[in-house]
MMTF fields as JSON, N, C-alpha, C and O atoms, coordinates in Angstrom:
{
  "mmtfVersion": "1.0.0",
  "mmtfProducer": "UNKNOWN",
  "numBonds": 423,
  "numAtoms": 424,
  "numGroups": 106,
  "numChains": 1,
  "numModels": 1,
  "chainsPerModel": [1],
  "groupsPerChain": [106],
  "chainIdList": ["A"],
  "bondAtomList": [4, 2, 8, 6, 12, 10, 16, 14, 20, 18, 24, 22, 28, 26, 32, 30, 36, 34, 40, 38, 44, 42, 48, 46, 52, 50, 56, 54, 60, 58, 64, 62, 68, 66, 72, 70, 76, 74, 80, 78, 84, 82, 88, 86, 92, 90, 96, 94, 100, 98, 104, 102, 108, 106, 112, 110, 116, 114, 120, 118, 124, 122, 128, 126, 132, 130, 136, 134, 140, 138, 144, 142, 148, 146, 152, 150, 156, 154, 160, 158, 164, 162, 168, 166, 172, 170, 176, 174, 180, 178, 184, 182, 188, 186, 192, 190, 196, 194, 200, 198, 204, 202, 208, 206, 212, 210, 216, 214, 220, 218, 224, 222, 228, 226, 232, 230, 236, 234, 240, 238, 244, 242, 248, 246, 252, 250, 256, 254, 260, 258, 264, 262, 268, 266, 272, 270, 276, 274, 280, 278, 284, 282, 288, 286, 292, 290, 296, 294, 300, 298, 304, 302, 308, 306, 312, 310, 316, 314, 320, 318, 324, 322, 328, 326, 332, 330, 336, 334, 340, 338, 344, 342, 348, 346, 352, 350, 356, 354, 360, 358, 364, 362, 368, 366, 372, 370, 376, 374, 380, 378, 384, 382, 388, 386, 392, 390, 396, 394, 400, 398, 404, 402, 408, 406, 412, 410, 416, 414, 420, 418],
  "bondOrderList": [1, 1, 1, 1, 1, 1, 1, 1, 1, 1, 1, 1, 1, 1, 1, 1, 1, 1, 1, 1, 1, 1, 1, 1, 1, 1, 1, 1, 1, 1, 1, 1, 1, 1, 1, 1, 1, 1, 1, 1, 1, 1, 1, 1, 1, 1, 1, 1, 1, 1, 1, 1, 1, 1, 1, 1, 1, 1, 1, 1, 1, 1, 1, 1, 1, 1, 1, 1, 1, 1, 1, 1, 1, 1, 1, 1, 1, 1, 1, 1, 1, 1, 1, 1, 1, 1, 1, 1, 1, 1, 1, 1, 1, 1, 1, 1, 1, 1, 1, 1, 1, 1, 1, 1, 1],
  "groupList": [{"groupName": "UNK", "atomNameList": ["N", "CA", "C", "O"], "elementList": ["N", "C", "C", "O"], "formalChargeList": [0, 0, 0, 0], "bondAtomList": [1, 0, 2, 1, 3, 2], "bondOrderList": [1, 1, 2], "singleLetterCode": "X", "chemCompType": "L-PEPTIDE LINKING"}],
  "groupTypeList": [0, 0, 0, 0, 0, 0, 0, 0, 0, 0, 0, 0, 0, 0, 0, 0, 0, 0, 0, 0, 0, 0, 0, 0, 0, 0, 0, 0, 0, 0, 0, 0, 0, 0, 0, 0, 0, 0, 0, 0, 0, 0, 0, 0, 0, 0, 0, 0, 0, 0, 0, 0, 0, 0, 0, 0, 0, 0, 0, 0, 0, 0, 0, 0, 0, 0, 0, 0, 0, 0, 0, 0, 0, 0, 0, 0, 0, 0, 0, 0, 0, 0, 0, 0, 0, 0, 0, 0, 0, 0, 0, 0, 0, 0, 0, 0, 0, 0, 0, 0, 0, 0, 0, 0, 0, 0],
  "groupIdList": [1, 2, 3, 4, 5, 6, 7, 8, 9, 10, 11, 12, 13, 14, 15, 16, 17, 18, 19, 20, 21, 22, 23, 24, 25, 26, 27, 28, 29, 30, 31, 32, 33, 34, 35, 36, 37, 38, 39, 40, 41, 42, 43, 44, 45, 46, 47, 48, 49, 50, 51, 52, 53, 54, 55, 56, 57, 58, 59, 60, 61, 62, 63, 64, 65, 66, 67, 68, 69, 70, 71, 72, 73, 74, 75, 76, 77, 78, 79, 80, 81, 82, 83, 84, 85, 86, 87, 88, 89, 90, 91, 92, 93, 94, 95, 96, 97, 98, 99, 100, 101, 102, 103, 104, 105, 106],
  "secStructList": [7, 2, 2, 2, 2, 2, 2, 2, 2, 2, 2, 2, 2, 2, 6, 6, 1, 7, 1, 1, 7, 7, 7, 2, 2, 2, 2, 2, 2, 2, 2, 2, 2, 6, 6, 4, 4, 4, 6, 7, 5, 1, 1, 1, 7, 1, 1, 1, 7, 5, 2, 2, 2, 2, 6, 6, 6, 6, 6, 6, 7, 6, 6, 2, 2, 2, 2, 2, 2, 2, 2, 2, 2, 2, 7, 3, 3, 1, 1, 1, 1, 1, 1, 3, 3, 7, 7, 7, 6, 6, 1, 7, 2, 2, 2, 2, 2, 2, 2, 2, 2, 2, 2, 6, 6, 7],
  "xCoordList": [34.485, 33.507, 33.012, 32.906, 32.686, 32.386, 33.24, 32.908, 34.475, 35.676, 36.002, 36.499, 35.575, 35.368, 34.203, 34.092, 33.353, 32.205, 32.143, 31.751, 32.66, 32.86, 33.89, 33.637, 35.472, 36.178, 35.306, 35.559, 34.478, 33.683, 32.669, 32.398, 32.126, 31.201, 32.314, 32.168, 33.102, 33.957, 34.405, 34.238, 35.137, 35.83, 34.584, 34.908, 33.338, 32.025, 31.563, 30.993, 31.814, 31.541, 32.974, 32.881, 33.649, 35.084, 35.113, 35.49, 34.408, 34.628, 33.206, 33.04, 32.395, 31.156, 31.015, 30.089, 32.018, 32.067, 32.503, 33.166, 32.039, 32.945, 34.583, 35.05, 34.969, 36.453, 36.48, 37.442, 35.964, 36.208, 34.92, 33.883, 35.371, 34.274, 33.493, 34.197, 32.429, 31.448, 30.82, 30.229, 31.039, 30.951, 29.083, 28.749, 28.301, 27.066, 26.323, 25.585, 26.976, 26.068, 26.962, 26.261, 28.411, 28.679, 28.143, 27.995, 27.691, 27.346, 25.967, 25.628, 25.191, 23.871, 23.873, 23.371, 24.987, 25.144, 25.195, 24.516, 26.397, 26.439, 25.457, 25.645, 24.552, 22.907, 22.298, 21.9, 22.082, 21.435, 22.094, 21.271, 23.689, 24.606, 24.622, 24.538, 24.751, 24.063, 23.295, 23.203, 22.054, 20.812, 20.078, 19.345, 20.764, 20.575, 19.264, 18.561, 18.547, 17.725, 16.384, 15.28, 16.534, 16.133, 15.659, 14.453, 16.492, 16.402, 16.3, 15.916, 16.546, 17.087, 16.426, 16.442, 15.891, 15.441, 16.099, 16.534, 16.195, 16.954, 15.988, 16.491, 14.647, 14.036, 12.976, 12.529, 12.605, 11.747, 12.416, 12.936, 12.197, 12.452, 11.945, 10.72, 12.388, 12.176, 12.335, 11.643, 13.161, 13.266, 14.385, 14.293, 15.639, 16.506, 16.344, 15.569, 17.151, 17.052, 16.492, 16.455, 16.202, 16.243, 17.447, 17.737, 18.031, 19.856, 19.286, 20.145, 18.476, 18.469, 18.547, 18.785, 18.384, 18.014, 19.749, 20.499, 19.785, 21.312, 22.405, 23.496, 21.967, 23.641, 23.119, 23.99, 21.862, 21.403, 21.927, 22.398, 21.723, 22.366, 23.741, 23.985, 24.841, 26.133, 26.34, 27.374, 26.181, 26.186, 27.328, 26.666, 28.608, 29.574, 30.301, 30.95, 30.024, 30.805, 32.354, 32.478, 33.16, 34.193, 34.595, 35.459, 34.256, 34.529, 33.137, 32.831, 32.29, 31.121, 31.197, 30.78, 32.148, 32.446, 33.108, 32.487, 34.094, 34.832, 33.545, 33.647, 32.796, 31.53, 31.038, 31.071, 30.398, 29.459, 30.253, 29.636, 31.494, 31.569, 31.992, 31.039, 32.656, 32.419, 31.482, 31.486, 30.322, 28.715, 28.396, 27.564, 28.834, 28.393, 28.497, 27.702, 30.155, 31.079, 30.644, 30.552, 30.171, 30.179, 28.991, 28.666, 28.275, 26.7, 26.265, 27.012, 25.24, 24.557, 23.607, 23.113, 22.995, 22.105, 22.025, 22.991, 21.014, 20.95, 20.887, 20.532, 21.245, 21.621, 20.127, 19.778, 19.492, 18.155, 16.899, 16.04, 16.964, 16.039, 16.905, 18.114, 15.885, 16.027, 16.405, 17.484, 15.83, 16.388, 17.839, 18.282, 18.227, 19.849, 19.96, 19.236, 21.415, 22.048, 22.765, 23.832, 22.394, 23.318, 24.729, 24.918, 25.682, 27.317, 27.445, 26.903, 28.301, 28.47, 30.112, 30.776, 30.794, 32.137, 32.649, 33.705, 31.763, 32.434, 32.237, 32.373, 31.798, 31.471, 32.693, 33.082, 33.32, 34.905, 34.861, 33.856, 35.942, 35.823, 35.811, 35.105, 36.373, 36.478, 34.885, 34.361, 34.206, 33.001, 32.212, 31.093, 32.555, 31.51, 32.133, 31.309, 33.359, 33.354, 32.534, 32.075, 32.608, 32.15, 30.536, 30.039, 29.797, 28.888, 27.98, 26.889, 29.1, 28.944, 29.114, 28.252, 30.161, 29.922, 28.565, 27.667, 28.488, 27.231, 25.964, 25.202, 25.657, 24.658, 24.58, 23.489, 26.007, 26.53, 26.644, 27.349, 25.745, 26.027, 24.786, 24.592, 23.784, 21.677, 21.47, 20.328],
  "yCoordList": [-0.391, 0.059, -1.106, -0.932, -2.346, -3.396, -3.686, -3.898, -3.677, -4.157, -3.223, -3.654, -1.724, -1.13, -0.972, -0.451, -1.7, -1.853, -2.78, -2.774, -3.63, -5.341, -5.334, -5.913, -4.32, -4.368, -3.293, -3.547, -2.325, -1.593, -2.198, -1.805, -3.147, -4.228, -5.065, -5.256, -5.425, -6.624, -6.102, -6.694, -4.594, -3.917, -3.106, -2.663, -3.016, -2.748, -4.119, -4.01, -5.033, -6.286, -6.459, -6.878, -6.357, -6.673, -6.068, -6.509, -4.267, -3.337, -3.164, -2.185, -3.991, -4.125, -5.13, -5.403, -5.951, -7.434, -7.116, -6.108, -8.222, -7.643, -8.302, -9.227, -7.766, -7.721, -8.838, -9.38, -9.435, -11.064, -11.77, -11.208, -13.256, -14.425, -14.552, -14.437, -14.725, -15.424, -16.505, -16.849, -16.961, -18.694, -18.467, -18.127, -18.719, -18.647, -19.759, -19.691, -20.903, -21.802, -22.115, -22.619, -21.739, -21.932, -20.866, -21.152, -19.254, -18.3, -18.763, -18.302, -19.754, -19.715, -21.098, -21.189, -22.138, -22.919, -22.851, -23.484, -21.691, -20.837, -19.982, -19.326, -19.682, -18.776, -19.592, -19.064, -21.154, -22.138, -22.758, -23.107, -23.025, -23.284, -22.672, -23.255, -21.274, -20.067, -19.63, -18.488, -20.725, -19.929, -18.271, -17.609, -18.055, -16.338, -16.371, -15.671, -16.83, -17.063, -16.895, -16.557, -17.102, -16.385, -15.488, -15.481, -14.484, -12.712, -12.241, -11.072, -12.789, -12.523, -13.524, -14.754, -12.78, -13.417, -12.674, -11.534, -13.483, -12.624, -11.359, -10.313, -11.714, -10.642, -10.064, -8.952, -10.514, -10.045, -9.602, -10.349, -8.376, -8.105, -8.825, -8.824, -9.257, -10.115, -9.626, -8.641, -10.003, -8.985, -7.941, -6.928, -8.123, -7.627, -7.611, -8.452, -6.408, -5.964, -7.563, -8.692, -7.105, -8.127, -7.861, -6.739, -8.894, -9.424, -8.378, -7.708, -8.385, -7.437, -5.925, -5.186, -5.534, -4.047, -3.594, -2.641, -4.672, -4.739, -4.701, -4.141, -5.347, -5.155, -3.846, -3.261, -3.301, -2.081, -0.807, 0.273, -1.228, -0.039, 0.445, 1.468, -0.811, -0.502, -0.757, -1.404, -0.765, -1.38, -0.189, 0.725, -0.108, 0.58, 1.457, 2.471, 0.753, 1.151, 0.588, -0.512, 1.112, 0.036, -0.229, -1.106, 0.265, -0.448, -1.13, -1.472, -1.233, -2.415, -3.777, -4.124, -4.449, -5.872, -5.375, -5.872, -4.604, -4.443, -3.859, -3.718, -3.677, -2.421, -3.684, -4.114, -4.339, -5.648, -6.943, -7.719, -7.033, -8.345, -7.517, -7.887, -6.584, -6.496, -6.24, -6.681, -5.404, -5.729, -6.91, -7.104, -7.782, -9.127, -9.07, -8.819, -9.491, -10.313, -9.491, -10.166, -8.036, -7.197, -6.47, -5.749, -7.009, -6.701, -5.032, -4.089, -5.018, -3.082, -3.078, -3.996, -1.536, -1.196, 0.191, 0.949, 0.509, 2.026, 2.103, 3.147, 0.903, 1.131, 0.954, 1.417, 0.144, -0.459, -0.491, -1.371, 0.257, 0.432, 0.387, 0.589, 0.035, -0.137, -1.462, -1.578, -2.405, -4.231, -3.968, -3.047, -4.254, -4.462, -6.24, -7.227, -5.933, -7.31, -7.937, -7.443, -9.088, -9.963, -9.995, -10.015, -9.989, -9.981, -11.82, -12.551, -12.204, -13.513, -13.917, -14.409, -13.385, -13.586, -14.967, -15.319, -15.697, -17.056, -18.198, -19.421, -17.146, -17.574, -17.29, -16.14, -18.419, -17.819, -16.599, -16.09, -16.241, -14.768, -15.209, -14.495, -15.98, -16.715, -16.785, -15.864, -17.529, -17.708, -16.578, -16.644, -15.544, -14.289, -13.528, -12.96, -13.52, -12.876, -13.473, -12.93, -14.553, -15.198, -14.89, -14.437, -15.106, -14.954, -13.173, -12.838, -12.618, -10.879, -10.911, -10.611, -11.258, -11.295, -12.134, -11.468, -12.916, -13.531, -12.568, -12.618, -11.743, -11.007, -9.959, -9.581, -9.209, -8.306, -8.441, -7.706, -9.617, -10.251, -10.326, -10.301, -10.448, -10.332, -9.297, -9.016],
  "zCoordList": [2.33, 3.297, 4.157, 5.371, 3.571, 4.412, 5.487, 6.653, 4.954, 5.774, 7.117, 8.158, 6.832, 7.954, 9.012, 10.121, 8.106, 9.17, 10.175, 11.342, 9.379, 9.899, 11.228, 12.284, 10.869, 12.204, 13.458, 14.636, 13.202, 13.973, 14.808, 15.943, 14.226, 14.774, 15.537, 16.744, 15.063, 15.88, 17.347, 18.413, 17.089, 18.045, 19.103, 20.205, 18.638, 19.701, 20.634, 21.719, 20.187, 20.94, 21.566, 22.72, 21.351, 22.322, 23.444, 24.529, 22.984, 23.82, 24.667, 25.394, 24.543, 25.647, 26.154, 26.917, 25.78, 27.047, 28.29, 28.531, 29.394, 30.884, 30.893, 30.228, 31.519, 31.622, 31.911, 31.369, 32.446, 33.491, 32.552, 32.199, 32.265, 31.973, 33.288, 34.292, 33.454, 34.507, 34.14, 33.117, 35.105, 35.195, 35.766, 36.901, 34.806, 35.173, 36.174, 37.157, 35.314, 35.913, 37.827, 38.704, 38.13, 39.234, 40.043, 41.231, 39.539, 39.965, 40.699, 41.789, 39.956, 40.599, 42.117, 43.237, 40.998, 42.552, 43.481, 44.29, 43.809, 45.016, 45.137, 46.161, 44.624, 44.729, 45.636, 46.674, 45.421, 45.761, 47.016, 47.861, 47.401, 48.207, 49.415, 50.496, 49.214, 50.362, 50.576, 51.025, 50.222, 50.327, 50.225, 50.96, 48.836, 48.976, 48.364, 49.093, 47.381, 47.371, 48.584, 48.155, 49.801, 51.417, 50.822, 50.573, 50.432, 50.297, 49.465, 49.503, 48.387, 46.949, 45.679, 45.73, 44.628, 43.661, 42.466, 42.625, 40.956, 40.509, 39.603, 39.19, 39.441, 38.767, 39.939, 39.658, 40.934, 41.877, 43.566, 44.395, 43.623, 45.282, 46.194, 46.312, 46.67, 48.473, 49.368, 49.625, 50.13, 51.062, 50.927, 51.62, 49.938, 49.242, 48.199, 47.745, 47.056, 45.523, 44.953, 45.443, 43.998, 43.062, 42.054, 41.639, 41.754, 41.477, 39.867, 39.293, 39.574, 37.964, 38.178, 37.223, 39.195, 40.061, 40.414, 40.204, 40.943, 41.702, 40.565, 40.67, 39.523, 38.038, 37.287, 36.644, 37.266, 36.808, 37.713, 37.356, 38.733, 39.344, 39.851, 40.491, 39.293, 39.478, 37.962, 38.129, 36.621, 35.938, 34.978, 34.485, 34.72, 34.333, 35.263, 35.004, 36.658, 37.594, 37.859, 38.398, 37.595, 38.002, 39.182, 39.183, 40.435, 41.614, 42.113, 43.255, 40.748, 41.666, 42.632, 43.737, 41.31, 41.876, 43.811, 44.751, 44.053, 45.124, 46.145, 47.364, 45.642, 46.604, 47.192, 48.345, 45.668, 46.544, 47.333, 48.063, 47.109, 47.831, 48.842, 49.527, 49.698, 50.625, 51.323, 52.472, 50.829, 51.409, 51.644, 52.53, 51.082, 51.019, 52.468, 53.373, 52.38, 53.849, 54.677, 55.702, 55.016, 56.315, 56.665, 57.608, 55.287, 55.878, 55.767, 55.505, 55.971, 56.053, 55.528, 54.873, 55.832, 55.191, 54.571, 54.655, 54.011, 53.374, 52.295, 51.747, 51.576, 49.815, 48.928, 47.842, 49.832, 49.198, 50.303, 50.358, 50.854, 52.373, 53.59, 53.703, 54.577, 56.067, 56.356, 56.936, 56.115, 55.99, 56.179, 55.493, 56.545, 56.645, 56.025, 56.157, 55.239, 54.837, 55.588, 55.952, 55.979, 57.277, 56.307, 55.091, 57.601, 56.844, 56.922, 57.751, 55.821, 55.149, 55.227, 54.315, 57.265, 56.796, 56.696, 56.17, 57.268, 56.493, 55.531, 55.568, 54.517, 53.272, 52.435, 52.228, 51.934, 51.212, 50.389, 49.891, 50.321, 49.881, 47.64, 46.929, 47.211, 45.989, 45.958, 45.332, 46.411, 46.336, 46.435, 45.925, 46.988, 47.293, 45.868, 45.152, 45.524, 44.111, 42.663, 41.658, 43.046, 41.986, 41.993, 40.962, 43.029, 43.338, 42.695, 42.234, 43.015, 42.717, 40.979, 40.152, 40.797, 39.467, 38.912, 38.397, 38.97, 38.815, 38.909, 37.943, 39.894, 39.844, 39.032, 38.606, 38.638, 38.199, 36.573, 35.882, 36.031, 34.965, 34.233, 33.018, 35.439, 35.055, 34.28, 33.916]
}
């Protein structure tokens, strides 16, 4: 009985990790690098979600990561008010994933 509990526990943590490692501490560099911080805090609204609002509300979505980095790069509004998000296209696109995951991770 232990032995089946033990692989049940093992195989619930395997199976609630994210698919991808996130690199936390480069996630926030680039927080700090692109000044998102401007708009964005990660537990308080600014003038955009707050980054804990934002992984709660896509949070077992599987086309999140693809939703937000192109919001990122092309900007809009509607999802979280009237504010519209300035588009970020020349912010590398590597960096804007990483970045998404990073939020997607709070």
């Amino acid at each position: 009985m232990k032995g089946f509990i033990g692989i049940a526990f093992a195989a619930s943590v395997v199976l609630a990790a994210p698919a991808y490692a996130v690199d936390m501490a480069k996630g926030k560099a680039l927080y700090d690098k692109y000044d998102c911080h401007t708009c964005h805090k990660v537990d308080v609204k600014v003038v955009g979600p707050a980054y804990k609002d934002v992984a709660a509300k896509y949070k077992g979505q599987a086309d999140a990561e693809g939703k937000l980095v192109e919001k990122v790069i092309k900007g809009g509004s509607g999802n979280w008010g009237t504010v519209p998000m300035l588009p970020h296209p020349n912010v590398p696109k590597e960096d804007i994933v990483t970045l998404v995951q990073w939020v997607l991770a709070q």
